[in-house]
VEXNULUM-122934 format. One line per 5 residues: number of its first residue (from 1); their letters; for each residue y, x, z of N, C-alpha, C. Coordinates in nm, 2 decimals, always signed. Layout:
N
NUM> A> Y X Z Y X Z Y X Z; ...
! end
This chain:
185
1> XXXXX> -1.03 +0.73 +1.05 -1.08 +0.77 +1.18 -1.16 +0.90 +1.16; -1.09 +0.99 +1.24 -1.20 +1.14 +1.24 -1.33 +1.14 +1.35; -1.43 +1.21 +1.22 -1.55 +1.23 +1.34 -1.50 +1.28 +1.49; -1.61 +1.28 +1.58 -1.62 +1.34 +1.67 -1.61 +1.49 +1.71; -1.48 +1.54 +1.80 -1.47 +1.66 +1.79 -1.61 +1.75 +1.78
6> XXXXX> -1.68 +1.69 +1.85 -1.82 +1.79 +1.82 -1.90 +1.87 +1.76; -1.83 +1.74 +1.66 -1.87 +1.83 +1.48 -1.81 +1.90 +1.41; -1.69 +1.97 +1.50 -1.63 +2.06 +1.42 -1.74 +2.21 +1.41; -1.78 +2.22 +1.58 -1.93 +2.37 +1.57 -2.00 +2.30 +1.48; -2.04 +2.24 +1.50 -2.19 +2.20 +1.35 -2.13 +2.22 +1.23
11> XXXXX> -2.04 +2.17 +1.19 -1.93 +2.20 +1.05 -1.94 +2.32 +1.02; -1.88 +2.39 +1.12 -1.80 +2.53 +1.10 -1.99 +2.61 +1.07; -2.06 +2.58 +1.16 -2.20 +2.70 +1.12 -2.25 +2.65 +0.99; -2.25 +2.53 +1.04 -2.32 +2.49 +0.86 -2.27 +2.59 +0.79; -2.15 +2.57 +0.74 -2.07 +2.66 +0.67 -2.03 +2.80 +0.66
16> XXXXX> -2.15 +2.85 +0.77 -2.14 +2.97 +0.79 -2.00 +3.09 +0.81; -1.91 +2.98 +0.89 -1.77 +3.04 +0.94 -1.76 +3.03 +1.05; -1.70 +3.19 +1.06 -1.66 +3.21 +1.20 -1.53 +3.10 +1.26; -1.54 +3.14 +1.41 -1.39 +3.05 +1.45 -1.26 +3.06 +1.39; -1.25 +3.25 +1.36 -1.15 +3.29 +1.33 -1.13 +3.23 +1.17
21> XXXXX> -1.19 +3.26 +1.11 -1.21 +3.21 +0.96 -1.16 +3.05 +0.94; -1.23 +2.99 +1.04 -1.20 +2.81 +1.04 -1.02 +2.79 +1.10; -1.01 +2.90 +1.16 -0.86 +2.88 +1.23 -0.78 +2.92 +1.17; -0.81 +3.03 +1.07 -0.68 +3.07 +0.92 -0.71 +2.96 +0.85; -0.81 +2.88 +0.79 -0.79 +2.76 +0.68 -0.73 +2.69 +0.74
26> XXXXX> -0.79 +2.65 +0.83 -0.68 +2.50 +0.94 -0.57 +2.51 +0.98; -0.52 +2.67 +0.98 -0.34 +2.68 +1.02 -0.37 +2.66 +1.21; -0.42 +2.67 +1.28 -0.46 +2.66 +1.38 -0.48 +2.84 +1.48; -0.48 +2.81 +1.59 -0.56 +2.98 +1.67 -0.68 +2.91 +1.65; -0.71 +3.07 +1.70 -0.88 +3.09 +1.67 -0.93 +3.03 +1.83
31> XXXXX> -0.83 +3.04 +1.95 -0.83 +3.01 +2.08 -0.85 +2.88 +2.07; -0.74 +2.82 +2.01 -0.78 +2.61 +1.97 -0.93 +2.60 +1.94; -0.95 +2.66 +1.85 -1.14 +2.67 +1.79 -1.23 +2.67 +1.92; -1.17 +2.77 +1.99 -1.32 +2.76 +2.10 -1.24 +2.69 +2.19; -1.13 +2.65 +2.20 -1.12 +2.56 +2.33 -1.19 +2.42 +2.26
36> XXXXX> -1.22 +2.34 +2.15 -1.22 +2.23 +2.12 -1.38 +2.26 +2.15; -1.44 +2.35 +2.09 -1.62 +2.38 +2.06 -1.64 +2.39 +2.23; -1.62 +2.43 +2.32 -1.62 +2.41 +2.46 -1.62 +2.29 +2.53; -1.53 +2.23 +2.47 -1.49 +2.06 +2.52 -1.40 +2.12 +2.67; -1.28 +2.27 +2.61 -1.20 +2.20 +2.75 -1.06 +2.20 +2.72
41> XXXXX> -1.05 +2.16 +2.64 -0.89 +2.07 +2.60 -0.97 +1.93 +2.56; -0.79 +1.83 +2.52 -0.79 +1.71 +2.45 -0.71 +1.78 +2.36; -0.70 +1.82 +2.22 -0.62 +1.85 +2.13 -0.54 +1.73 +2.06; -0.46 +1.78 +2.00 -0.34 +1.66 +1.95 -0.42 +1.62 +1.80; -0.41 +1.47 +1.79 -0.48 +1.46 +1.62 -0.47 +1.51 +1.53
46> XXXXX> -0.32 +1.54 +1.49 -0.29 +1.66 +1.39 -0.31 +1.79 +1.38; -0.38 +1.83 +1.49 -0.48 +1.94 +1.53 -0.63 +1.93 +1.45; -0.69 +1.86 +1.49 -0.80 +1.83 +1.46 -0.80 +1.79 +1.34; -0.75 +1.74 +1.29 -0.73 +1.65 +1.15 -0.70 +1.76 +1.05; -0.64 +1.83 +1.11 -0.63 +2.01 +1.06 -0.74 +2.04 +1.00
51> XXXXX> -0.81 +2.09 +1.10 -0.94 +2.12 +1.12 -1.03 +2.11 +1.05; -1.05 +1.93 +1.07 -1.14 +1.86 +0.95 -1.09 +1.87 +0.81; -1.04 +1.84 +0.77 -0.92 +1.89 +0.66 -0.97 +1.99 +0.59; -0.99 +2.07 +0.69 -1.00 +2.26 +0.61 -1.12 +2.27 +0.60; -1.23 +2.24 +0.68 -1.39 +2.15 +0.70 -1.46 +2.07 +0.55
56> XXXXX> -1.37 +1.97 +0.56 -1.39 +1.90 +0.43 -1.40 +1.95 +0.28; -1.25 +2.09 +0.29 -1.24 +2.09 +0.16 -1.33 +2.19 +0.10; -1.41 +2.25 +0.25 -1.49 +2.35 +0.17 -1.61 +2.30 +0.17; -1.66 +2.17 +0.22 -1.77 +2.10 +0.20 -1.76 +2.07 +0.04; -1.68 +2.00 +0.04 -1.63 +1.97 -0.12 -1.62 +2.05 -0.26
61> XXXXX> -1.57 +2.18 -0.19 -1.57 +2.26 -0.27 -1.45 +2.28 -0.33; -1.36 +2.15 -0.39 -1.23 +2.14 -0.51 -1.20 +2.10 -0.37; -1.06 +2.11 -0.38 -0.92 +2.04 -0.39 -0.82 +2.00 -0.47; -0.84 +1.87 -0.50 -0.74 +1.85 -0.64 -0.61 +1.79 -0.57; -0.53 +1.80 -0.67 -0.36 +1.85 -0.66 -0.30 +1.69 -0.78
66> XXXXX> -0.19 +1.67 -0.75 -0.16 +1.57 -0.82 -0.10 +1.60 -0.98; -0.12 +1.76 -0.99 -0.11 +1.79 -1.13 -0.22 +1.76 -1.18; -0.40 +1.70 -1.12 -0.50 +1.71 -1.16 -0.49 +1.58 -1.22; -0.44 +1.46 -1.22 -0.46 +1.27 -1.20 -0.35 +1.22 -1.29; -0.21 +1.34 -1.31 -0.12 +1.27 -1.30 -0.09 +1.20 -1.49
71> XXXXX> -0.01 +1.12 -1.51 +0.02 +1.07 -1.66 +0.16 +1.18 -1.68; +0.18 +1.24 -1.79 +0.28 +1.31 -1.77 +0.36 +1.22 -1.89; +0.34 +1.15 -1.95 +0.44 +1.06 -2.00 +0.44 +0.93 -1.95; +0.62 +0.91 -1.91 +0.61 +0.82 -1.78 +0.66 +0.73 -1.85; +0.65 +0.64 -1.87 +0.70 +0.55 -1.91 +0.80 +0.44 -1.77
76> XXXXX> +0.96 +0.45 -1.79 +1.05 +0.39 -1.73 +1.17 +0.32 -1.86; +1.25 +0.26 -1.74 +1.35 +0.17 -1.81 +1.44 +0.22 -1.75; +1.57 +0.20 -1.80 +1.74 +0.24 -1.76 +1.79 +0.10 -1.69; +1.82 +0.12 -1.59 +1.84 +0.02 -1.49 +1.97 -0.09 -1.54; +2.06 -0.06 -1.68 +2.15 -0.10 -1.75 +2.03 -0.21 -1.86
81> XXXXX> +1.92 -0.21 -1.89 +1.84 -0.28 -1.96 +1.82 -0.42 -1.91; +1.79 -0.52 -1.99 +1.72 -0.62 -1.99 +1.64 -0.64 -1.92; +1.61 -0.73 -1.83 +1.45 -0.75 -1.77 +1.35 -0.75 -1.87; +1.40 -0.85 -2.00 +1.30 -0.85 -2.08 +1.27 -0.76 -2.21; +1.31 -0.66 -2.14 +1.27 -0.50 -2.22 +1.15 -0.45 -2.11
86> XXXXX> +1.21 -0.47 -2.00 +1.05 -0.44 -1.88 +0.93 -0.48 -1.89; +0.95 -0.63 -1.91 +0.86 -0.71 -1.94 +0.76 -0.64 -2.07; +0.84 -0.62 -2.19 +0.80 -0.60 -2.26 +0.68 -0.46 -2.26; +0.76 -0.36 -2.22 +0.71 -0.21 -2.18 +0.56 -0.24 -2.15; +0.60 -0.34 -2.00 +0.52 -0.36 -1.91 +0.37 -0.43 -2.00
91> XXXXX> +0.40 -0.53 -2.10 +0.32 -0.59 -2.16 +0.23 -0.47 -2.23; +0.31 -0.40 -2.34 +0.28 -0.28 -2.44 +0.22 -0.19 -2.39; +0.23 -0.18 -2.28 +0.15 -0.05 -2.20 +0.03 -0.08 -2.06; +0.03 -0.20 -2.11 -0.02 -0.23 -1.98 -0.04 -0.20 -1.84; +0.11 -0.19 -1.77 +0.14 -0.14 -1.69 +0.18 -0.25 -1.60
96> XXXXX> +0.19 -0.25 -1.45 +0.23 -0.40 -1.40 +0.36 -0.33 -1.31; +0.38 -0.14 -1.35 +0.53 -0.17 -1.26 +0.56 -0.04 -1.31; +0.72 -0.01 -1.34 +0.76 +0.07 -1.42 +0.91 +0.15 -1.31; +0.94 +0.30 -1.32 +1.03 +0.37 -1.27 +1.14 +0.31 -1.33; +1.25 +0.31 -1.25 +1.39 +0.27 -1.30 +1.44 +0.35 -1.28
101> XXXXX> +1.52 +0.41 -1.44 +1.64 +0.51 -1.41 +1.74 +0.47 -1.41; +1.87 +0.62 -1.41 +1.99 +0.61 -1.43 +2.00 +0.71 -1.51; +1.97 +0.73 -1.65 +1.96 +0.85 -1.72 +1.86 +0.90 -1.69; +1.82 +1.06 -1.66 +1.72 +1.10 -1.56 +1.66 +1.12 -1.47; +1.81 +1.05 -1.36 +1.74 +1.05 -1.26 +1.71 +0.91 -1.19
106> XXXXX> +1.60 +0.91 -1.12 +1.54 +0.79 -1.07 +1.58 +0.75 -0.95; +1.61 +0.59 -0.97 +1.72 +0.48 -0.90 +1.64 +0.37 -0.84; +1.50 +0.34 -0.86 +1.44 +0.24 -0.81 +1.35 +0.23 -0.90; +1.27 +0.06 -0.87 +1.13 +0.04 -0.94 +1.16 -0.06 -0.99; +1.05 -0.15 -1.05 +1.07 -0.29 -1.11 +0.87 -0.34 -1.12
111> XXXXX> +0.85 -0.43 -1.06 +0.72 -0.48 -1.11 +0.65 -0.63 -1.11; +0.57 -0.65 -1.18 +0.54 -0.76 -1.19 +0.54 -0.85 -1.10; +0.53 -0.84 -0.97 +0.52 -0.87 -0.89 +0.69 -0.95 -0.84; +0.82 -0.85 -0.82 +0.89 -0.90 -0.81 +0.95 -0.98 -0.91; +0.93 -0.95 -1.03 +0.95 -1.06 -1.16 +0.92 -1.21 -1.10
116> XXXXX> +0.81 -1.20 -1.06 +0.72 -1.35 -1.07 +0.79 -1.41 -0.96; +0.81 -1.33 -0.85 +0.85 -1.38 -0.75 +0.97 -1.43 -0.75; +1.07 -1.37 -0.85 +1.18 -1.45 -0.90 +1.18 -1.57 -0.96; +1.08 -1.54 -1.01 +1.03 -1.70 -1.15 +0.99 -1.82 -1.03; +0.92 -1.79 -0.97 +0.91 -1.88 -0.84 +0.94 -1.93 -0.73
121> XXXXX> +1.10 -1.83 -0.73 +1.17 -1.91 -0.61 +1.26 -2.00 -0.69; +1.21 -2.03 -0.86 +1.31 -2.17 -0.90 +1.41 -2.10 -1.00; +1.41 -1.96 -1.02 +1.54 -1.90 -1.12 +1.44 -1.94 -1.24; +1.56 -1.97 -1.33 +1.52 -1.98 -1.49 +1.46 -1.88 -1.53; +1.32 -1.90 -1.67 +1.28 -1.77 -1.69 +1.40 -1.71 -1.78
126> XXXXX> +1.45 -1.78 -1.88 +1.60 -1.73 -1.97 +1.65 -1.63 -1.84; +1.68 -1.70 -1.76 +1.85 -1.61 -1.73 +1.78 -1.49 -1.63; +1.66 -1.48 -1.64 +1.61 -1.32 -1.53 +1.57 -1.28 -1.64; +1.52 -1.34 -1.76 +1.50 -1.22 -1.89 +1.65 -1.19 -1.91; +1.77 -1.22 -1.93 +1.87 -1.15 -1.95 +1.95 -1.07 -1.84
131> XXXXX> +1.90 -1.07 -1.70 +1.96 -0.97 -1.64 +1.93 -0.84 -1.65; +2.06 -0.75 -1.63 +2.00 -0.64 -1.62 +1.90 -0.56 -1.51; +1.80 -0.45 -1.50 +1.70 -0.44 -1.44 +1.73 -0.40 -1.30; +1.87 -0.33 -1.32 +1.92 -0.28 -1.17 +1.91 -0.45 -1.03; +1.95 -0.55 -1.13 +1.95 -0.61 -1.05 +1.86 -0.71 -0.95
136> XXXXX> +1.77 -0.67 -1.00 +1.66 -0.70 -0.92 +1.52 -0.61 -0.93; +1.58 -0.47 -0.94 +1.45 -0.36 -0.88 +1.45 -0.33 -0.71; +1.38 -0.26 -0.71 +1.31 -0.27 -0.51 +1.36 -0.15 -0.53; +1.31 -0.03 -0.46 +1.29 +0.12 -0.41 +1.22 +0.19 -0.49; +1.31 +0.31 -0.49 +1.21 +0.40 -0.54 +1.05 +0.46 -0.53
141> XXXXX> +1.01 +0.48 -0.63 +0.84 +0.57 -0.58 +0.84 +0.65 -0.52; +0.77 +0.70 -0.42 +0.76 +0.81 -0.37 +0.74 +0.91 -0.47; +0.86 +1.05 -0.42 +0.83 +1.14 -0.53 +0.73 +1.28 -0.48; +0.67 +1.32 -0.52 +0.58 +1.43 -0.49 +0.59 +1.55 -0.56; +0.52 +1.68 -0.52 +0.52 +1.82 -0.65 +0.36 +1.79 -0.70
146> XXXXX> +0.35 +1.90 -0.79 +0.21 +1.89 -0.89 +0.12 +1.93 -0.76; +0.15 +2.05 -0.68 +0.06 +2.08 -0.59 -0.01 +2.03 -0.43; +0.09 +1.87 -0.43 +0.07 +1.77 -0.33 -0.05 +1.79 -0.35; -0.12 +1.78 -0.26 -0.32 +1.71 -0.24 -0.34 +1.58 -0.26; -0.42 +1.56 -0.33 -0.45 +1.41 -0.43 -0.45 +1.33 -0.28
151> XXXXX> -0.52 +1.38 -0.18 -0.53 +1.32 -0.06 -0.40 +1.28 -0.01; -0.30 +1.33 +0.01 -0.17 +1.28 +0.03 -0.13 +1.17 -0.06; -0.14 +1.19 -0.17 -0.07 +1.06 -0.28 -0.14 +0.98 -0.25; -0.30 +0.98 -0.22 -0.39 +0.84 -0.18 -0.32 +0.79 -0.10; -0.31 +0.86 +0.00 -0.26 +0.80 +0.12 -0.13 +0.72 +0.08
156> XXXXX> -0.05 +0.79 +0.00 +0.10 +0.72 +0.00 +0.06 +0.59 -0.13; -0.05 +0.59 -0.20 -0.09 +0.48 -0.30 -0.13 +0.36 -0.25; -0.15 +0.32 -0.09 -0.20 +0.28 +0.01 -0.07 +0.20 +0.06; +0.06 +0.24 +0.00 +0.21 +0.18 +0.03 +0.22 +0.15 -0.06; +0.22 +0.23 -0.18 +0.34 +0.20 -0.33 +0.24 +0.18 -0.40
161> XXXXX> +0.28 +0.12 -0.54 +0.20 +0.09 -0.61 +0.21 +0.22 -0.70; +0.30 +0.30 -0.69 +0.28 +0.47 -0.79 +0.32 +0.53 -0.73; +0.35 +0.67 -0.77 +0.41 +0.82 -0.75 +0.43 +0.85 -0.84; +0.57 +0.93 -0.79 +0.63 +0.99 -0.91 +0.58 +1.12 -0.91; +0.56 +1.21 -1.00 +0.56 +1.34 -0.95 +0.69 +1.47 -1.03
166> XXXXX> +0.74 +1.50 -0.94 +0.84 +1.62 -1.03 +0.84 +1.75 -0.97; +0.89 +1.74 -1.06 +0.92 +1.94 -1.07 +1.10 +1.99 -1.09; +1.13 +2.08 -0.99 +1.24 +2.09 -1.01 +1.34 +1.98 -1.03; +1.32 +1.86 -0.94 +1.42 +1.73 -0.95 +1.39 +1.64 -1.06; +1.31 +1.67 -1.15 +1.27 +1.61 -1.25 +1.13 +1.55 -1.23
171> XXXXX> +1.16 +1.45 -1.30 +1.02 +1.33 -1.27 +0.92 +1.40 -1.40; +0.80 +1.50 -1.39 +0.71 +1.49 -1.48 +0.57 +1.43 -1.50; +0.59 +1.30 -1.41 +0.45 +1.25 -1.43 +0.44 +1.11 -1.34; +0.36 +1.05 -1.33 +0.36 +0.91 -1.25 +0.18 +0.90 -1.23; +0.14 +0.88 -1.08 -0.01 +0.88 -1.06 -0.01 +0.71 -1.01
176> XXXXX> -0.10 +0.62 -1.04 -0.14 +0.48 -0.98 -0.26 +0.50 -0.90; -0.28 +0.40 -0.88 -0.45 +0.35 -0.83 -0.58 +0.39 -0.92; -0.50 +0.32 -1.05 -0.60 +0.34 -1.14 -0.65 +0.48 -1.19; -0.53 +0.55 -1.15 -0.57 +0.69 -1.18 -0.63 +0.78 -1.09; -0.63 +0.73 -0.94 -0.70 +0.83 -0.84 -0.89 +0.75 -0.86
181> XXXXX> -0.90 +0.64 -0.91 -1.02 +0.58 -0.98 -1.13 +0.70 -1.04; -1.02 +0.75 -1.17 -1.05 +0.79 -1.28 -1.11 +0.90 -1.23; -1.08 +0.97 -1.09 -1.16 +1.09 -1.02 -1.27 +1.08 -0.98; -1.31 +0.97 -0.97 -1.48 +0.95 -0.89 -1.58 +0.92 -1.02; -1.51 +0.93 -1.22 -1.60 +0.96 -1.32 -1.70 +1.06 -1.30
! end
């Protein structure tokens, strides 16, 4: 929920910026600025949210990037594997959900989660440790660049249990929960 447009003048002086200044960071006219500071528009949320956005990050100071959080060794499985090679990974690294490839490139997920749920709708634990992983992985992670805003992957960590992050079609990194944590050290 965003504050009250009202506080975008209070924001912006605090901050000692002009309209024009608040309207080049926000991607916005400088005309939007004083129509909202006036109270005579209703602007569209993704207006405002703009706004605040550009507001926040200089309250803040940083804006960190998902090259800031991210694991650059990702640990995944080849969707031709074992479940209980996942399992395993999953145990060793203590991880509860792992990228599924096809080679290099990424085909889907696999996580603790749907394992168990297998084991409990009555399949044998033997014969889901011997399938292979394609066959019962979900969707892919969302994939992202290094210079996404940590605030976007939060948001998308709020769906998925990770992100991938790549570069040039290549997956070089994977961010969790536990790692957007590790920011508030």
């Amino acid at each position: 929920m965003l504050p009250p447009i009202e506080e975008i003048a209070k924001k912006r002086r605090m901050l000692g910026l002009t309209q024009k200044q608040l309207a080049k960071l926000a991607g916005v006219s400088q005309s939007l600025i004083a129509k909202l500071e006036s109270q005579k528009i209703q602007p569209s949320y993704d207006k405002v949210k703009a706004i605040f956005d550009a507001l926040e990050n200089l309250e803040t100071g940083v804006e960190l990037h998902a090259a800031d959080v991210l694991h650059n060794a990702v640990i995944g499985i080849q969707k031709n594997e074992p479940v209980s090679k996942a399992v395993k990974l999953m145990v060793d690294y203590g991880y509860s959900q792992l990228p599924v490839f096809d080679g290099e490139q990424v085909v889907g997920s696999i996580s603790e989660k749907t394992m168990l749920e297998k084991v409990s709708s009555g399949r044998d634990f033997v014969q889901i440790s011997q399938l292979p992983v394609e066959s019962i992985m979900e969707e892919n992670f969302p994939q992202v660049g290094k210079l996404t805003p940590l605030k976007l992957v939060s948001n998308l960590l709020e769906v998925y249990p990770a992100v991938l992050v790549s570069e040039k079609g290549k997956v070089v990194g994977i961010i969790t929960k536990a790692d957007l944590l590790k920011v508030l050290l």
